[in-house]
C-alpha positions as semicolon CSV with decimal commas, in nm:
position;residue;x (nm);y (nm);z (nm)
1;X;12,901;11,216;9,391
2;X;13,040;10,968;9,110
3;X;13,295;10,878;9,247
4;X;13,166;10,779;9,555
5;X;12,897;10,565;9,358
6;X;13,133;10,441;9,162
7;X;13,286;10,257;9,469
8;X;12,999;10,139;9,616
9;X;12,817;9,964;9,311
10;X;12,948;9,737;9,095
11;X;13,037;9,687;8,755
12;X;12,904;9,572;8,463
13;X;13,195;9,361;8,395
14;X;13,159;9,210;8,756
15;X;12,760;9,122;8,712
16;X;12,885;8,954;8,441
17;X;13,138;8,678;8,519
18;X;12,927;8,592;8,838
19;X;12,714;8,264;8,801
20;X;12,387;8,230;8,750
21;X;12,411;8,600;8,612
22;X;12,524;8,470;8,278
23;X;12,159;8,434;8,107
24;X;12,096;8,826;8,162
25;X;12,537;8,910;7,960
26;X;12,288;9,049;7,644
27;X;12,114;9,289;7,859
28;X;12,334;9,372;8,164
29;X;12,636;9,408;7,875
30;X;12,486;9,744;7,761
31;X;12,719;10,038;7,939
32;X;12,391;10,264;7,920
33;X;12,251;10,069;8,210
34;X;12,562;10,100;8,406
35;X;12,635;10,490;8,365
36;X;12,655;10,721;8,630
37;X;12,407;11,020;8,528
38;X;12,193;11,219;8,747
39;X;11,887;11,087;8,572
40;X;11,979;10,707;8,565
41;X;12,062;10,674;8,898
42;X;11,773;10,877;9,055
43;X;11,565;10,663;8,864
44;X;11,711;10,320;8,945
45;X;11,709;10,422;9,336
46;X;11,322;10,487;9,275
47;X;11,234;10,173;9,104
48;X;11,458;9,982;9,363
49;X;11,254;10,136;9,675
50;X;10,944;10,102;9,425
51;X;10,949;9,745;9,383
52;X;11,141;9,686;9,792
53;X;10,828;9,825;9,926
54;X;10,563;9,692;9,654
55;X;10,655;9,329;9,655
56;X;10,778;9,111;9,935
57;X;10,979;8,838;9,724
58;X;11,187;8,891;9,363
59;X;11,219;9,240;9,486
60;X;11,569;9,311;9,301
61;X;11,485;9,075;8,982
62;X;11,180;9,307;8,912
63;X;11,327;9,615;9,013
64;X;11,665;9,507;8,738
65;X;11,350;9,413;8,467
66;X;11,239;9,753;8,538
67;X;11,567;9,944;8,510
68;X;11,640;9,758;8,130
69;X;11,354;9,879;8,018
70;X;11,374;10,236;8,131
71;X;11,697;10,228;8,070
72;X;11,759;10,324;8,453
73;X;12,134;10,226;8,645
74;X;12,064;9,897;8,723
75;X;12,328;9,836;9,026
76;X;12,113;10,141;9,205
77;X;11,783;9,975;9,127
78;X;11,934;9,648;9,274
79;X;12,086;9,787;9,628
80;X;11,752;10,038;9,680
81;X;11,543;9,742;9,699
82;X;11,752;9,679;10,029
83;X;11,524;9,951;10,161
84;X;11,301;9,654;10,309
85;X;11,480;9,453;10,531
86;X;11,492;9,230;10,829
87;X;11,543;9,578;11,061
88;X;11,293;9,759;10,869
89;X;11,055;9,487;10,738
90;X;10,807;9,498;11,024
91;X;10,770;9,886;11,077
92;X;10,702;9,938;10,725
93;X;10,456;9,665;10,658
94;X;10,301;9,705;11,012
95;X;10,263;10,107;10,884
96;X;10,129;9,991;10,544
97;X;9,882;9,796;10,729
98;X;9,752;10,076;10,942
99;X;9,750;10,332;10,684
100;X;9,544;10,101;10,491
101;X;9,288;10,038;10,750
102;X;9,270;10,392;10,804
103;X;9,191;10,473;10,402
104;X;8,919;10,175;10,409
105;X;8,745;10,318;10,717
106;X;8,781;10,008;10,940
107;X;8,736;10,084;11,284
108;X;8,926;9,872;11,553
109;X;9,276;9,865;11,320
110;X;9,458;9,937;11,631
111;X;9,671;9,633;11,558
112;X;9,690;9,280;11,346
113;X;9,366;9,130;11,408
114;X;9,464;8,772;11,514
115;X;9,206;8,626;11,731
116;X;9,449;8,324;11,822
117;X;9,187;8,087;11,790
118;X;9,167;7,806;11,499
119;X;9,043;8,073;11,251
120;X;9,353;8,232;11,185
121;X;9,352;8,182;10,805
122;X;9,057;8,427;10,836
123;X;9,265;8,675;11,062
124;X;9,531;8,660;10,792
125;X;9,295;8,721;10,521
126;X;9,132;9,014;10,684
127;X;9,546;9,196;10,647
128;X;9,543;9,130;10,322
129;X;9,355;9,450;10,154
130;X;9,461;9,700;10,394
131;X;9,855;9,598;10,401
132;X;9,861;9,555;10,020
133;X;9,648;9,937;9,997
134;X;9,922;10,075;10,228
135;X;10,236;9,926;10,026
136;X;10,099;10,079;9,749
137;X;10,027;10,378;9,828
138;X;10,340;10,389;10,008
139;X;10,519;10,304;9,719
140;X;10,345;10,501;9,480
141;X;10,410;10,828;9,706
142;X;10,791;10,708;9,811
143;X;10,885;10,623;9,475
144;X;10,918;11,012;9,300
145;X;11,026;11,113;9,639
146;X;11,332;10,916;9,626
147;X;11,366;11,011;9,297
148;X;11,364;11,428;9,316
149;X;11,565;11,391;9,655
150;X;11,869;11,212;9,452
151;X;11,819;11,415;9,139
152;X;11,847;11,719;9,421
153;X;12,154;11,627;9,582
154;X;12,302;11,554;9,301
155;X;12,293;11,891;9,171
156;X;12,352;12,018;9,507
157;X;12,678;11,797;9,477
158;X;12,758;11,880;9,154
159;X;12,673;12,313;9,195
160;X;12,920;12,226;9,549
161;X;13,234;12,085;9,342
162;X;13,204;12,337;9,095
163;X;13,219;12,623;9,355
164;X;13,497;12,458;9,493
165;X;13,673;12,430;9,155
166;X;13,640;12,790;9,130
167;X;13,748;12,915;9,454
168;X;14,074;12,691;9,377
169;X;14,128;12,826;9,074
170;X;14,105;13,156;9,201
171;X;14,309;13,067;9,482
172;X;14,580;13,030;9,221
């Protein structure tokens, strides 16, 4: 599984001589944040989907703040914010939003509640609680999901290549 990571994500050394990049050198420099464990990338890919389904804007800046401090791989924290979208945007705040109407008991939550008259700043309020309930319990529930089915395939991966080690070396 490393070394298929280790093509798709990139470098420290890259992040670094990119512009704009060059204020974060102290903190992306540290090779901690850019090693390929079980642990560090299962928990980068669950603060990236954390923070992609928490926050619509500076999704990957938080989600990189995060990783530093847990000392989490910070290229997989970056790319699983990608799990919000422009394909998957909609369904999952338009699920967030029903799922939140649901837990506050509001009847009629069948869909958006835009009246299409002049009070549509009132419409839009009336989203607000139940979408932001939704993306967080979403989140909150996705999040350790992400991060035990990553942590499981990787030893599934790793438990595979050593069985396959072993039936080549007794191939031999």
């Amino acid at each position: 599984m490393k070394k298929q990571l280790r093509r798709l994500l990139p470098d420290a050394q890259s992040l670094r001589q990119r512009k704009g990049l060059g204020w974060l050198a102290p903190w992306l420099g540290r090779e901690q944040l850019w090693y390929l464990s079980r642990h560090s990338v299962a928990l980068g890919m669950a603060l990236g989907v954390f923070f992609g389904l928490l926050t619509p804007f500076a999704q990957i800046f938080l989600a990189v703040m995060a990783a530093i401090a847990l000392r989490a791989n910070v290229a997989a924290a970056a790319l699983s914010t990608l799990v919000t979208n422009p394909l998957t945007f909609a369904p999952i705040y338009y699920l967030a939003y029903r799922l939140g109407n649901f837990l506050l008991g509001n009847e009629g939550g069948a869909g958006v509640p835009f009246s299409g008259d002049a009070s549509w700043w009132s419409d839009l309020s009336g989203v607000g609680k139940p979408l932001l309930l939704g993306l967080v319990l979403i989140a909150l529930v996705l999040a350790p999901l992400v991060y035990l089915a990553v942590s499981t395939l990787w030893r599934l991966s790793s438990a595979w290549a050593w069985q396959r080690r072993k039936a080549r070396r007794q191939a031999l």
